[in-house]
C-alpha distance (Angstrom), angle and dihedral (degrees) to the residues before:
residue distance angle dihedral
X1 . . .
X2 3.78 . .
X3 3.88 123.4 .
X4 3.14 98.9 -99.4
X5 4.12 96.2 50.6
X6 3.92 89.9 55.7
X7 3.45 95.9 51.9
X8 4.21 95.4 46.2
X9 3.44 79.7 37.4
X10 4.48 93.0 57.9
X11 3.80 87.8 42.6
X12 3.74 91.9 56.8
X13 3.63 87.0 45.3
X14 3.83 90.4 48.5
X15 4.08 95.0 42.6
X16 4.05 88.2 54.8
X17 3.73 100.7 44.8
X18 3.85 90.2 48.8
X19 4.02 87.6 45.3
X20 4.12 95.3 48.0
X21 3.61 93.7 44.1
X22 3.56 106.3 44.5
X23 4.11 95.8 32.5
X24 4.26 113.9 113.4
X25 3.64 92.5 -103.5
X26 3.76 101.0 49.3
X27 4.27 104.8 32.7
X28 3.86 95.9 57.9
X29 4.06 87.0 48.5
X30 3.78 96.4 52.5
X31 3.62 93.0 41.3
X32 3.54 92.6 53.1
X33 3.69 96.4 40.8
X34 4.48 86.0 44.7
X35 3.42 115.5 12.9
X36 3.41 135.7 -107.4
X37 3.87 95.2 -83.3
X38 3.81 98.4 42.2
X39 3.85 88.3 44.9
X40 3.78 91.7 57.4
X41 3.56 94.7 44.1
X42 3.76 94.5 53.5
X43 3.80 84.9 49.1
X44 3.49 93.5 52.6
X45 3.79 90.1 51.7
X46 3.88 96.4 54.7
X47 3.66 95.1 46.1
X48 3.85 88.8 54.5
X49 3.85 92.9 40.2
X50 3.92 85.6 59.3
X51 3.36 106.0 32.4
X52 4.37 104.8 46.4
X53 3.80 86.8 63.3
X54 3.74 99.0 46.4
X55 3.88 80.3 55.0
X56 3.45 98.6 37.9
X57 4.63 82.0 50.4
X58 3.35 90.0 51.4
X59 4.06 103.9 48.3
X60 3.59 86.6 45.1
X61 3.94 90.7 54.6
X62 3.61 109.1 28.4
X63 3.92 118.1 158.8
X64 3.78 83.2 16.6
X65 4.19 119.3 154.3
X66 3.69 125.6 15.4
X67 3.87 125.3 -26.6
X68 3.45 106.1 -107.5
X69 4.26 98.3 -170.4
X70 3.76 132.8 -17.8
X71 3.50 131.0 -141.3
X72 3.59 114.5 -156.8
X73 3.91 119.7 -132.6
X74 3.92 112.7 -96.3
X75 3.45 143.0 150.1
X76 4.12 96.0 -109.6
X77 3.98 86.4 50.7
X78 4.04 85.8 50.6
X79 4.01 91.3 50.4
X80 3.73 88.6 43.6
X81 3.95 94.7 47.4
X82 3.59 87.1 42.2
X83 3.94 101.1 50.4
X84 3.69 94.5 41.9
X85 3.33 98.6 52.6
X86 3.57 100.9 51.9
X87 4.08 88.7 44.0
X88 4.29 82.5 56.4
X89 4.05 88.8 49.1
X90 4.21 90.3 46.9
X91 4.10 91.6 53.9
X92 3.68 95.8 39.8
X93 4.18 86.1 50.4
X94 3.55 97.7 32.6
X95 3.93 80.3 44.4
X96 3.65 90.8 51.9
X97 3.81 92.9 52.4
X98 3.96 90.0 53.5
X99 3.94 105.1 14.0
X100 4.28 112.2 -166.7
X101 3.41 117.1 -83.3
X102 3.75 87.7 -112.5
X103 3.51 90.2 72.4
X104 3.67 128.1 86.6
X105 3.67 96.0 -110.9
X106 4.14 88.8 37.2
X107 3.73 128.0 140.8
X108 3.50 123.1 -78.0
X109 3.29 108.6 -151.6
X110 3.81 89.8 49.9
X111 3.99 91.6 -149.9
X112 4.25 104.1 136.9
X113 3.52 115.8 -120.2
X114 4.00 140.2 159.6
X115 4.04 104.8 -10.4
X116 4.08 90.4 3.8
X117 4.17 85.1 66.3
X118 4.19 79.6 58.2
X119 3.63 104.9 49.9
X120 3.94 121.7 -28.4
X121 3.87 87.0 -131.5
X122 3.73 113.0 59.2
X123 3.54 112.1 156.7
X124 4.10 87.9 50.8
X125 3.50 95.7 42.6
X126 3.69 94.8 45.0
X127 3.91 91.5 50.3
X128 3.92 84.0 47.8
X129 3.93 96.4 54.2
X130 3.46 86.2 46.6
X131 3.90 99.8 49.2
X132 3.58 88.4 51.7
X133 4.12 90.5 52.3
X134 4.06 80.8 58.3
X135 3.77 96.0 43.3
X136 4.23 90.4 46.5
X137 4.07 84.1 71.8
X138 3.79 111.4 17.4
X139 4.13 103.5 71.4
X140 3.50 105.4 163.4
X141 3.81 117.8 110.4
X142 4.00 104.4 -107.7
X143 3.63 86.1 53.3
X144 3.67 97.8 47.8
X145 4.00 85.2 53.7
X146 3.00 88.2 53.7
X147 3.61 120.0 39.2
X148 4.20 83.6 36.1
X149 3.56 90.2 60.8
X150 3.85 92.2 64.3
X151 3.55 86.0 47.4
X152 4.10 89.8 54.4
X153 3.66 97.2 37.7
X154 4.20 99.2 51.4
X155 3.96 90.0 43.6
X156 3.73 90.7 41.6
X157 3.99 93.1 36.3
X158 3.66 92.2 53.5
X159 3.84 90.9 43.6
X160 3.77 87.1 51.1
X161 4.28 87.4 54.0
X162 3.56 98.9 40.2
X163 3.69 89.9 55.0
X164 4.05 97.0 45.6
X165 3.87 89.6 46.9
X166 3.71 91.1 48.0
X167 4.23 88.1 53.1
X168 3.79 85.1 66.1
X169 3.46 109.9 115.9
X170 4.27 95.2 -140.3
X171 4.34 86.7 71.2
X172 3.97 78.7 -141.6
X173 3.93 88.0 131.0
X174 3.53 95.5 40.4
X175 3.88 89.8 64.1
X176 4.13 86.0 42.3
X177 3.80 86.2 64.4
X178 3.90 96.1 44.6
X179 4.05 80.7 64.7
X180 3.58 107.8 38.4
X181 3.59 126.7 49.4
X182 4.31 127.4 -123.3
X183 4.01 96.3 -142.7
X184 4.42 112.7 47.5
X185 3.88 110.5 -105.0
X186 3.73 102.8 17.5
X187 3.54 107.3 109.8
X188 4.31 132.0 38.5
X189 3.83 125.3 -84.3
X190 3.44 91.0 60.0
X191 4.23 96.5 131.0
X192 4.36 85.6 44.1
X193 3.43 87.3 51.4
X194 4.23 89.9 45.8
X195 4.05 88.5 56.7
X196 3.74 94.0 41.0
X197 3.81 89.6 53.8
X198 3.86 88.7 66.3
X199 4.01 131.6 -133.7
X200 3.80 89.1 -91.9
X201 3.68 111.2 62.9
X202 4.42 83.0 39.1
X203 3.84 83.1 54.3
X204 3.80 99.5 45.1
X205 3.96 86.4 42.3
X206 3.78 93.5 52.7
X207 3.98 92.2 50.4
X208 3.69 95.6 43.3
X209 4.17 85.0 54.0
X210 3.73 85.3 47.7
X211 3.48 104.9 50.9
X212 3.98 93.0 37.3
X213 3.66 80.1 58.1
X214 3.58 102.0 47.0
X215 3.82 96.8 41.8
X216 3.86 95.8 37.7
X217 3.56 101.8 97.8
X218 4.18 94.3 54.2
X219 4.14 85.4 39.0
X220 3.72 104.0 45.6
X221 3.71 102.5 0.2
């Protein structure tokens, strides 16, 4: 199998393990059957069985296969880079600080407010926005796999939630969605939800942007 195959086929392998064991008809079984604690701790063990070697693949092979586009170097794709990152690192923070009610930490009361009025999933669609800063100037095929697999798995990840939250039989979600939008920036109440997020999870965001950036190339290369 060629680099790129292993690590398409890892995400594939990651997407369908996440699917089966957090879909209606499999969670409440396993829970019953484990408990909720052992349950999560078994899911946290796949999910890092699968995904440390398609990381480990693809740091081993970056730039690998043919180049599939090129962006040249410029100061617009800088600015670009630059803002979109540190927009992904605010959601995933701000995201951290009140995760989606389709999470296992989520909020209760399922009422958007401060990143939720932004997108109602902003850990995925952080990690999105900033897999598509990567895949804007790295063209070649292994990094297309892999950077395009975040992009698949946080739209279809969120897809997958929205629709098992929405099979609940209180509609409590359903009315969620009516208020908070699936893609960042698409519906009103986007400056409220800006001054409900806070001044500390924009800071943090902002400095973990910055020092990803300014240690990147002796992290990642």
């Amino acid at each position: 199998m060629t680099t790129v195959s292993v690590i398409v086929a890892l995400w594939a392998v990651f997407a369908l393990t996440h699917v089966v064991l957090s879909s209606n008809p499999s969670r409440p079984k396993a829970v019953r059957l484990l408990g909720e604690r052992l349950f999560q701790g078994l899911y946290s063990v796949v999910a890092f069985a699968i995904f440390v070697p398609l990381v480990l693949v693809y740091a081993g092979n970056k730039h690998a296969g043919p180049l599939l586009w090129s962006v040249e170097p410029s100061l617009l794709i800088d600015i670009v880079t630059r803002i979109g990152n540190s927009i992904a690192a605010i959601l995933v923070v701000a995201g951290l600080f009140r995760p989606s009610p389709t999470g296992v930490t989520g909020t209760p009361s399922r009422r958007p407010r401060g990143v939720q009025r932004i997108t109602r999933h902003p850990l995925f669609m952080g990690i999105v926005i900033w897999s598509l800063m990567h895949l804007l100037v790295n063209g070649f095929a292994s990094d297309v796999a892999f950077f395009g697999g975040f992009v698949v798995f946080g739209l279809l990840g969120s897809w997958h939630q929205d629709r098992r939250q929405t099979a609940l039989p209180d509609g409590a979600y359903a009315k969620f969605c009516e208020q908070s939008p699936f893609l960042p920036f698409t519906r009103g109440g986007i400056l409220k939800g800006l001054r409900e997020i806070g001044v500390l999870p924009i800071v943090i965001g902002l400095l973990t942007a910055g020092l990803l950036r300014y240690f990147h190339a002796g992290l990642f290369g």
